[in-house]
Predicted model as a PDB file, atoms N, CA, C, CB and O in Angstrom, pLDDT in the B-factor column:
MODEL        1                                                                  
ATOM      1  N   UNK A   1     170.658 -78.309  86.213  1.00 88.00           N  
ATOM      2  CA  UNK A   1     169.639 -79.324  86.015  1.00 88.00           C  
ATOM      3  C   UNK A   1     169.633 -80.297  87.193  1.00 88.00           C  
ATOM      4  CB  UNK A   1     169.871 -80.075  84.692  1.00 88.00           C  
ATOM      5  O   UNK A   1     170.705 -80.557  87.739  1.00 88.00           O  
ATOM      6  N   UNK A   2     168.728 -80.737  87.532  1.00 96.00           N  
ATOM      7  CA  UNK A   2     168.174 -81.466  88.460  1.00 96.00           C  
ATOM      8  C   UNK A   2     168.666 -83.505  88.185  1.00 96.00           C  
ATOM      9  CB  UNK A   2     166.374 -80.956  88.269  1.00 96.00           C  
ATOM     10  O   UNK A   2     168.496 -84.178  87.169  1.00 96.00           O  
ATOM     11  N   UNK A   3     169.238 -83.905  89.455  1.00 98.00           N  
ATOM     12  CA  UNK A   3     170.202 -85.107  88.927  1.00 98.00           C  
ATOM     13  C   UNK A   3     168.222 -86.099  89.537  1.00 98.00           C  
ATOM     14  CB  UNK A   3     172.553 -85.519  90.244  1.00 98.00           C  
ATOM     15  O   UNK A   3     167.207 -85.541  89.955  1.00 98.00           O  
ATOM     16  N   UNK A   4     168.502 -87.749  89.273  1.00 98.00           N  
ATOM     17  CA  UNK A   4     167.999 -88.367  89.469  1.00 98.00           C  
ATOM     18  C   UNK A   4     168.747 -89.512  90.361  1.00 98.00           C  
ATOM     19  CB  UNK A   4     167.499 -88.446  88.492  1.00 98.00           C  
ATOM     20  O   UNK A   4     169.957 -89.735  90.306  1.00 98.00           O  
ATOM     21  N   UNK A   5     167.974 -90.077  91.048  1.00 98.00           N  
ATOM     22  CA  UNK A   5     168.396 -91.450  91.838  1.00 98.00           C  
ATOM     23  C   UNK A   5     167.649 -92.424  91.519  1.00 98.00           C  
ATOM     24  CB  UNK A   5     168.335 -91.438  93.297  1.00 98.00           C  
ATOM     25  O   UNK A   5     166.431 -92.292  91.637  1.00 98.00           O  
ATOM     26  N   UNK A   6     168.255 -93.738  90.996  1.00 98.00           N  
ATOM     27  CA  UNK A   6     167.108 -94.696  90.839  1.00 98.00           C  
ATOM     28  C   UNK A   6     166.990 -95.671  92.312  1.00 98.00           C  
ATOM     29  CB  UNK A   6     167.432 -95.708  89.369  1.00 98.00           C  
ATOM     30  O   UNK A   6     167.775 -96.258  93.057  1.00 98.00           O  
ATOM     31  N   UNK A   7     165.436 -95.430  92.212  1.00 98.00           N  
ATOM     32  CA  UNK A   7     165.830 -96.251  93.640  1.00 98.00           C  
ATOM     33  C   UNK A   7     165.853 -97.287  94.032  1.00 98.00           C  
ATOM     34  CB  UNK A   7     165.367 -96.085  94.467  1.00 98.00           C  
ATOM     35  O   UNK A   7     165.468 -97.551  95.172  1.00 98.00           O  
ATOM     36  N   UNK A   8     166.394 -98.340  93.049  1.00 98.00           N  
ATOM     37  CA  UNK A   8     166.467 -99.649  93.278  1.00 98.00           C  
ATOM     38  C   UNK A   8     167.992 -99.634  93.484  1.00 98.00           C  
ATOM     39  CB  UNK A   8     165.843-100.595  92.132  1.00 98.00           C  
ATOM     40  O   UNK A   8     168.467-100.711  93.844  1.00 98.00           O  
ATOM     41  N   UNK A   9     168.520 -98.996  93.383  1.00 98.00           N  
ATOM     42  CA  UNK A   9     170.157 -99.447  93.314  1.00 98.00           C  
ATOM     43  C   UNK A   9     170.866 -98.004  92.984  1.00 98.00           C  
ATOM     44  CB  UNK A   9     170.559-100.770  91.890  1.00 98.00           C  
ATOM     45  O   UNK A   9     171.804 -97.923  92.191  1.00 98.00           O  
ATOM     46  N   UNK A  10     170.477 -97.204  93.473  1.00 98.00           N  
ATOM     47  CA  UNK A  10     171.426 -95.946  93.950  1.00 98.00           C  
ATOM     48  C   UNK A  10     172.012 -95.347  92.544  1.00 98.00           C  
ATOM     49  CB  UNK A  10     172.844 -96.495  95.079  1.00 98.00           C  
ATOM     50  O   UNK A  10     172.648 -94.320  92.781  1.00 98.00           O  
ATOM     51  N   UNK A  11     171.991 -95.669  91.189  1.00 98.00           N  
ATOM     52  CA  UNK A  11     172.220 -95.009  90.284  1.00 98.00           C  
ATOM     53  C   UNK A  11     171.958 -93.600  90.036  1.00 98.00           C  
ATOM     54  CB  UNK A  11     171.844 -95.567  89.614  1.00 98.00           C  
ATOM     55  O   UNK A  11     170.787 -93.265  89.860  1.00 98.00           O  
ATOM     56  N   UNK A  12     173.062 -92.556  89.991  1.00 98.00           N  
ATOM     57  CA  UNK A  12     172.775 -91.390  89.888  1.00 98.00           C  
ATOM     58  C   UNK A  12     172.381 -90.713  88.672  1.00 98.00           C  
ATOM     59  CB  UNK A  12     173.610 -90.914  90.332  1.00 98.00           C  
ATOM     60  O   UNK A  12     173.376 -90.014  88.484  1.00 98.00           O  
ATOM     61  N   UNK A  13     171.655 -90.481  87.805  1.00 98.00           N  
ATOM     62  CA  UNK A  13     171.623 -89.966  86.528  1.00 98.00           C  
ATOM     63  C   UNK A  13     171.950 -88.130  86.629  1.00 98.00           C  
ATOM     64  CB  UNK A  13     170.031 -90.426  85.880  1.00 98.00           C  
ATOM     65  O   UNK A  13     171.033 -87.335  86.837  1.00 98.00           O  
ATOM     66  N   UNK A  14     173.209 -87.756  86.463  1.00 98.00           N  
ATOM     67  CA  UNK A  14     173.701 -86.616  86.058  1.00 98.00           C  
ATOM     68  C   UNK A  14     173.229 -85.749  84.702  1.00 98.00           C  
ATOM     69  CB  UNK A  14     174.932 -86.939  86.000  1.00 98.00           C  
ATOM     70  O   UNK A  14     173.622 -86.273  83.659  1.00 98.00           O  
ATOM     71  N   UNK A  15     172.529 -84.631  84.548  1.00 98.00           N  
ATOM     72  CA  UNK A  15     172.483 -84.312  82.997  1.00 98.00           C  
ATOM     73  C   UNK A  15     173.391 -83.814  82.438  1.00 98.00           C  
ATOM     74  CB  UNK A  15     171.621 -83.564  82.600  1.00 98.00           C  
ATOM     75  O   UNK A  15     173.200 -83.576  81.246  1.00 98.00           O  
ATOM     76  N   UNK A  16     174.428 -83.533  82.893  1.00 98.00           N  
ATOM     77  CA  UNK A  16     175.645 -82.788  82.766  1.00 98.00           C  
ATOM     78  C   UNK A  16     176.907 -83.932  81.978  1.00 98.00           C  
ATOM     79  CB  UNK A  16     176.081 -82.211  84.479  1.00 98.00           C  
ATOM     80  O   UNK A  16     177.822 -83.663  81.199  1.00 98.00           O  
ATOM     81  N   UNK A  17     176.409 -85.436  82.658  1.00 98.00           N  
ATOM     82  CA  UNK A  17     176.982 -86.426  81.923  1.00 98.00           C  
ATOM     83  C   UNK A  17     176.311 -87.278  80.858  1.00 98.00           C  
ATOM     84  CB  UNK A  17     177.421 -87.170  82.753  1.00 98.00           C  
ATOM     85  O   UNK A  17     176.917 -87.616  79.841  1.00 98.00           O  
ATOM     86  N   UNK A  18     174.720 -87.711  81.169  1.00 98.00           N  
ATOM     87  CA  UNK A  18     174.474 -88.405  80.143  1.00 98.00           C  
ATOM     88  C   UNK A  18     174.379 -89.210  80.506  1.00 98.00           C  
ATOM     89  CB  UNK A  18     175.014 -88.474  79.286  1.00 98.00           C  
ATOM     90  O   UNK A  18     174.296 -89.241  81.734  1.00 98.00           O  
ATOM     91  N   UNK A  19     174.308 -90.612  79.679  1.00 98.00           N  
ATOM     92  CA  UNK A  19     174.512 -91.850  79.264  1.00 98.00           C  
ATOM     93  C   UNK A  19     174.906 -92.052  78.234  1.00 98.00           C  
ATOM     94  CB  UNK A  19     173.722 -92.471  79.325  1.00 98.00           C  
ATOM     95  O   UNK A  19     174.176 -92.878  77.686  1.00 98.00           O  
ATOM     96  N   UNK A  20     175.919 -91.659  77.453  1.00 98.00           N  
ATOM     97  CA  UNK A  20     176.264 -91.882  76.264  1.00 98.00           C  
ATOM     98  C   UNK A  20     176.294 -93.455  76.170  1.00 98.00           C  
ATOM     99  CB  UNK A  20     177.521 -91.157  75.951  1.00 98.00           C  
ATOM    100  O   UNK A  20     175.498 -93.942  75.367  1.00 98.00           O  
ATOM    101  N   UNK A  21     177.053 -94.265  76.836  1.00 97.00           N  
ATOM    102  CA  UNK A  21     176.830 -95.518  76.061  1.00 97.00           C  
ATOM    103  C   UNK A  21     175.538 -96.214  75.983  1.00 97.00           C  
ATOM    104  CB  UNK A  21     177.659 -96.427  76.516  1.00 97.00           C  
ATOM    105  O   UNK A  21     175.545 -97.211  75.262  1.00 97.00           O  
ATOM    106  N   UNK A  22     174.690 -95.987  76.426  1.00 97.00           N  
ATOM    107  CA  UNK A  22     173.204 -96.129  76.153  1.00 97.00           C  
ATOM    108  C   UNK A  22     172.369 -94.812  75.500  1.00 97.00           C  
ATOM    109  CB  UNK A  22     172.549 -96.488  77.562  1.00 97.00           C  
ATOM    110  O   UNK A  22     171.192 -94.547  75.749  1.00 97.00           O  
ATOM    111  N   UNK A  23     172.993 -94.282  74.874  1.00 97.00           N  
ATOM    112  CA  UNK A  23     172.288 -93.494  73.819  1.00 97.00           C  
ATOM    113  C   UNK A  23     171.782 -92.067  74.166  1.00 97.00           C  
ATOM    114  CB  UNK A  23     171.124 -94.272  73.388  1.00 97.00           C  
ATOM    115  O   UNK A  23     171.100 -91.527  73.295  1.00 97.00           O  
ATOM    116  N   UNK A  24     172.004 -91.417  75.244  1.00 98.00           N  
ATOM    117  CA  UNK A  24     171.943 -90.378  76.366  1.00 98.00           C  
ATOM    118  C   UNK A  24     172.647 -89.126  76.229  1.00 98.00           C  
ATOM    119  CB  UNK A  24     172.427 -90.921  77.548  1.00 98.00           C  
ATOM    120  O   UNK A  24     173.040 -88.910  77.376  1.00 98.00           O  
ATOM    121  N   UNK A  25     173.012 -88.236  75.545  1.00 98.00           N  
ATOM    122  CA  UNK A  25     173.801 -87.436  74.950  1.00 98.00           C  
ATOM    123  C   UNK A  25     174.330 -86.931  76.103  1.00 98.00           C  
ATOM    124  CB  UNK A  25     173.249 -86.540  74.002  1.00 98.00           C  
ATOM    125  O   UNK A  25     173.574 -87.371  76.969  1.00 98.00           O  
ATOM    126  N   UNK A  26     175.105 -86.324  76.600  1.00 98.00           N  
ATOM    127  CA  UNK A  26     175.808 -85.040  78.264  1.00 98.00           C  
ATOM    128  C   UNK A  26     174.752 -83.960  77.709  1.00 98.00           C  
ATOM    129  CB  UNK A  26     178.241 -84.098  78.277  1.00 98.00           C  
ATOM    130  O   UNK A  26     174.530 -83.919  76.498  1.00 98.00           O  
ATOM    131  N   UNK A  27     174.122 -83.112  78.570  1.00 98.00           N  
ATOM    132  CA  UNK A  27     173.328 -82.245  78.336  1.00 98.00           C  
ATOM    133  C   UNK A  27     171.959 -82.572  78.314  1.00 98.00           C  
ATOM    134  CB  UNK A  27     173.674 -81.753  77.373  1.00 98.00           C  
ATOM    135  O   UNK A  27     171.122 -81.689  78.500  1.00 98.00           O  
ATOM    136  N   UNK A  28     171.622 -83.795  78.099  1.00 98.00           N  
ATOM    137  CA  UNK A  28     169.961 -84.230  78.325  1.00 98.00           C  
ATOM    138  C   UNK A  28     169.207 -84.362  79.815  1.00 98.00           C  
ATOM    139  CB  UNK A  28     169.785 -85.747  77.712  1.00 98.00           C  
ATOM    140  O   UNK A  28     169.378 -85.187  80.713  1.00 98.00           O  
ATOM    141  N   UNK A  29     168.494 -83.458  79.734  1.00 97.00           N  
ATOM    142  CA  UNK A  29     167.792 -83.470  81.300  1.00 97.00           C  
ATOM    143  C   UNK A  29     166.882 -84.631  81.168  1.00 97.00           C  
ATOM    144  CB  UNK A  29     166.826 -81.964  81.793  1.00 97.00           C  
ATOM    145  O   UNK A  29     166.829 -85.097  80.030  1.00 97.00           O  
ATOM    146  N   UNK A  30     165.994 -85.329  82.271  1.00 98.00           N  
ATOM    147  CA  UNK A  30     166.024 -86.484  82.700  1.00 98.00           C  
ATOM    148  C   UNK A  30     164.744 -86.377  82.189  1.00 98.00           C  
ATOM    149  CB  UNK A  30     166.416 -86.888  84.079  1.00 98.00           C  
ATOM    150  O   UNK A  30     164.100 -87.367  82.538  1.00 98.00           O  
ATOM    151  N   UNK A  31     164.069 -85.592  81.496  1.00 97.00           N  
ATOM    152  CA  UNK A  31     162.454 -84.954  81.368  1.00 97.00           C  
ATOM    153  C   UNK A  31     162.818 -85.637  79.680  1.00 97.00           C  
ATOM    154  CB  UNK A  31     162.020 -82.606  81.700  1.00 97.00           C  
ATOM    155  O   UNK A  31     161.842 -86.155  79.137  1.00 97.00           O  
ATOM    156  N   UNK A  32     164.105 -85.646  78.906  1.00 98.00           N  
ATOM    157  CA  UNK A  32     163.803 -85.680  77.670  1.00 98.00           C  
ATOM    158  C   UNK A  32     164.269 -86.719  77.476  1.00 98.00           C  
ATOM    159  CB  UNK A  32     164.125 -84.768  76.881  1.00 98.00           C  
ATOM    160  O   UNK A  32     164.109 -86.886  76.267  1.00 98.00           O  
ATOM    161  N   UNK A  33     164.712 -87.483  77.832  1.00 98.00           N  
ATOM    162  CA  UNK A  33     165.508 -88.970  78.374  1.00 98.00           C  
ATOM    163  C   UNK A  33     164.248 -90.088  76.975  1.00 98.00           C  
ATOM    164  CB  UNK A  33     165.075 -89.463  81.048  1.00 98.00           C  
ATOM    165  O   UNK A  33     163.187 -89.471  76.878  1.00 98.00           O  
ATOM    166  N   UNK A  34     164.240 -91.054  76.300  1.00 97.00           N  
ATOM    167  CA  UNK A  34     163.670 -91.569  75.423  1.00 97.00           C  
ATOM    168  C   UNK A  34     162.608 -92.514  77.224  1.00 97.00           C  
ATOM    169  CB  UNK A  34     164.943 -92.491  73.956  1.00 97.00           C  
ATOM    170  O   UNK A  34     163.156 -92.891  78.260  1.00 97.00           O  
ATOM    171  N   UNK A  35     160.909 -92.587  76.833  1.00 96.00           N  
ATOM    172  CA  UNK A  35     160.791 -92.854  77.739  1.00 96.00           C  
ATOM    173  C   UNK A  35     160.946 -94.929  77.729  1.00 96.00           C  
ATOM    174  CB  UNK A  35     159.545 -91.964  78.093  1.00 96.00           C  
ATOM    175  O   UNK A  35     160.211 -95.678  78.373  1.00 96.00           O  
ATOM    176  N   UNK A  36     161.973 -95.312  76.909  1.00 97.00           N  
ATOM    177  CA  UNK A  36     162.234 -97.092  76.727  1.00 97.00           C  
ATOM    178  C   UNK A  36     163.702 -97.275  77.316  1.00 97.00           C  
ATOM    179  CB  UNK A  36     162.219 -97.758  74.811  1.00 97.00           C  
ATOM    180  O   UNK A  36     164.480 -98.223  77.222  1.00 97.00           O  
ATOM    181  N   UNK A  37     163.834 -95.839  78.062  1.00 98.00           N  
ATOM    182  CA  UNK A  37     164.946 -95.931  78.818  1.00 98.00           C  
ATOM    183  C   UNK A  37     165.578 -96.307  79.898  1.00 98.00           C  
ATOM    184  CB  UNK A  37     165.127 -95.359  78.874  1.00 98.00           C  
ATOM    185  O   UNK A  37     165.207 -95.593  80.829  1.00 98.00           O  
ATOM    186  N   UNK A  38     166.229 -96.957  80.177  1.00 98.00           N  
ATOM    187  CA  UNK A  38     166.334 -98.085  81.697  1.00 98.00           C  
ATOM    188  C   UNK A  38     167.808 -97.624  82.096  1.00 98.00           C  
ATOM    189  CB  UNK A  38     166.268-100.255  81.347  1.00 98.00           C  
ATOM    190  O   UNK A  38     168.678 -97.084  81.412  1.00 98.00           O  
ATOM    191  N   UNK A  39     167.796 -98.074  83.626  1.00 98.00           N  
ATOM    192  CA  UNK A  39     169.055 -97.479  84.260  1.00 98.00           C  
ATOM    193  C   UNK A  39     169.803 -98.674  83.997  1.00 98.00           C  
ATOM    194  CB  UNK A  39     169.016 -96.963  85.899  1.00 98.00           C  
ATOM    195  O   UNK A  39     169.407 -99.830  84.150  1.00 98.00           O  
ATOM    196  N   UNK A  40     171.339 -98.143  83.436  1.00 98.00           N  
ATOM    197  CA  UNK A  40     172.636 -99.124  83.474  1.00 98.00           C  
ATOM    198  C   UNK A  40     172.970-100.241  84.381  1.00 98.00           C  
ATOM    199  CB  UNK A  40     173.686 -98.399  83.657  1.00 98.00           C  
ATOM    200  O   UNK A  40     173.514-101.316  84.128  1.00 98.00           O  
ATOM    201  N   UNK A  41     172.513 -99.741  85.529  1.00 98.00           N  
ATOM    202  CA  UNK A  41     172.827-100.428  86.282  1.00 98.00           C  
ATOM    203  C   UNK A  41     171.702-101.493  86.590  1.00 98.00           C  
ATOM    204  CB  UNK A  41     173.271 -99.692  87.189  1.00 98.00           C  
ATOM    205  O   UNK A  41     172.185-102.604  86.371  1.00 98.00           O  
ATOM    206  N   UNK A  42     170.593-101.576  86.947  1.00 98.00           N  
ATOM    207  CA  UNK A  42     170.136-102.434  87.498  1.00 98.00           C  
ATOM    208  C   UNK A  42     168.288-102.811  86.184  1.00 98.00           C  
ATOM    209  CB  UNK A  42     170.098-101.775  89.344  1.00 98.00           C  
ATOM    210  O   UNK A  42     167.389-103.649  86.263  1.00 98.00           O  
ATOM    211  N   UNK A  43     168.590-101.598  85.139  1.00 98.00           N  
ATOM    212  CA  UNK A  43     167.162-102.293  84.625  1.00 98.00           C  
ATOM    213  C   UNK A  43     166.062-101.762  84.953  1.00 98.00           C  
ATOM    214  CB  UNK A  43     166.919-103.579  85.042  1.00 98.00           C  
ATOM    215  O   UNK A  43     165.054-102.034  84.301  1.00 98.00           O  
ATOM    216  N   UNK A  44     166.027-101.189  85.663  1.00 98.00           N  
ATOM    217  CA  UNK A  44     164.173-100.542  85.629  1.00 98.00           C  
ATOM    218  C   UNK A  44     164.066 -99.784  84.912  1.00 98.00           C  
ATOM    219  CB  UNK A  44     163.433 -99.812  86.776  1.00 98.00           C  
ATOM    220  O   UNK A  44     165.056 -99.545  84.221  1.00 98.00           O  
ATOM    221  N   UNK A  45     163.005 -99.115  84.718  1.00 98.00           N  
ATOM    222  CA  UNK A  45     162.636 -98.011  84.116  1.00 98.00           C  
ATOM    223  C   UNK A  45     162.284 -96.624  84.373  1.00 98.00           C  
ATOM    224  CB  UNK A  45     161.965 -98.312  83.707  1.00 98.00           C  
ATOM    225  O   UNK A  45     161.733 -96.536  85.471  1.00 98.00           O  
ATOM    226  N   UNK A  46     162.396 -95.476  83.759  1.00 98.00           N  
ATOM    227  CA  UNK A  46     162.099 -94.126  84.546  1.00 98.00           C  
ATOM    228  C   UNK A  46     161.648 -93.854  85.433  1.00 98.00           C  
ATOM    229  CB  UNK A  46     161.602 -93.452  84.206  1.00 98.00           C  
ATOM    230  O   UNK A  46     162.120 -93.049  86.236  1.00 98.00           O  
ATOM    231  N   UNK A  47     160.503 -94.503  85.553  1.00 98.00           N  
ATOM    232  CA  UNK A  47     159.563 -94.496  86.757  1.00 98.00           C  
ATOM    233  C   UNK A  47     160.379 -95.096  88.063  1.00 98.00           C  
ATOM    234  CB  UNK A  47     158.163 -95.455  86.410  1.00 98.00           C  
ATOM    235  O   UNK A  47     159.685 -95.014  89.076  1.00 98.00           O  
ATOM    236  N   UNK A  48     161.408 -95.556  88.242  1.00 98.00           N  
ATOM    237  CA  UNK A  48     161.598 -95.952  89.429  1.00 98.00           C  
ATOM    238  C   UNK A  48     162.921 -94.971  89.636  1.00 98.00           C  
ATOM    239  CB  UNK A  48     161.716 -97.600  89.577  1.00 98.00           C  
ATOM    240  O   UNK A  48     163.813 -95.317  90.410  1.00 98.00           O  
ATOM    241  N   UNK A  49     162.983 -93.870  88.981  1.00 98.00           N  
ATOM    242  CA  UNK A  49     163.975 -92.642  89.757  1.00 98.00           C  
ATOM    243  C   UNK A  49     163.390 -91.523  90.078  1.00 98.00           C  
ATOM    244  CB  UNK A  49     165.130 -92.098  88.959  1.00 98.00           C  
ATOM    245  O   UNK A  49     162.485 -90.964  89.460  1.00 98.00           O  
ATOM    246  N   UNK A  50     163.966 -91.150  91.165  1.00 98.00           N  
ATOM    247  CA  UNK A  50     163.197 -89.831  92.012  1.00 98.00           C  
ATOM    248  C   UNK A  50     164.202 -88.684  91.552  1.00 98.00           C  
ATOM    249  CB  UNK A  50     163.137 -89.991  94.028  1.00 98.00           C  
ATOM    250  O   UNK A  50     165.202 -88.886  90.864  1.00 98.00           O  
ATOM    251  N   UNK A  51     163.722 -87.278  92.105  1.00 98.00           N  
ATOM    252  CA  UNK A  51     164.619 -85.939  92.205  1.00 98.00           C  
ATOM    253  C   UNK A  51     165.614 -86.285  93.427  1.00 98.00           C  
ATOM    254  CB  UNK A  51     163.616 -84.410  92.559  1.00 98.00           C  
ATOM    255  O   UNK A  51     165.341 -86.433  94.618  1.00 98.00           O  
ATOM    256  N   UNK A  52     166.838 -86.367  92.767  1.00 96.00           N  
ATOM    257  CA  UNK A  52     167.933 -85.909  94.463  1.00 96.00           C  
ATOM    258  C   UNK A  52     167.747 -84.779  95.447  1.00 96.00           C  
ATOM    259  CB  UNK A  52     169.509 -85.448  94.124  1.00 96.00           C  
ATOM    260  O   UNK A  52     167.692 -83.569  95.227  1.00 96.00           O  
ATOM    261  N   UNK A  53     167.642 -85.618  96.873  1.00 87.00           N  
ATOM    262  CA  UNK A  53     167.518 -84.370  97.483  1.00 87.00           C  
ATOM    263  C   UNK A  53     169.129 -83.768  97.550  1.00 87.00           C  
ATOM    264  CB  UNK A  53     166.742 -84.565  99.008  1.00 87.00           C  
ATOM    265  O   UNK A  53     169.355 -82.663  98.044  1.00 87.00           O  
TER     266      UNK A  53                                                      
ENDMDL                                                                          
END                                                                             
């Protein structure tokens, strides 16, 4: 599965890990992600992570 970068602040979203403490199971690709979902780190929202090259 395909990881994400948010690009305000370099957060990597792994699907292989998740986000469990924000509600993210290991195994959820970034397509099924709840879309009121924001990165840990800095707060935005889906829309501001790209595909890793």
């Amino acid at each position: 599965m395909k990881r994400y970068v948010c690009i305000a602040c370099g957060y990597v979203y792994d699907p292989d890990e998740g986000d469990p403490e924000n509600g993210v199971n290991p195994g959820t690709s970034f397509e099924d992600i709840p879309e009121d979902w924001v990165c840990p780190l800095c707060g935005v929202g889906k829309d501001q992570f790209e595909v890793e090259e």
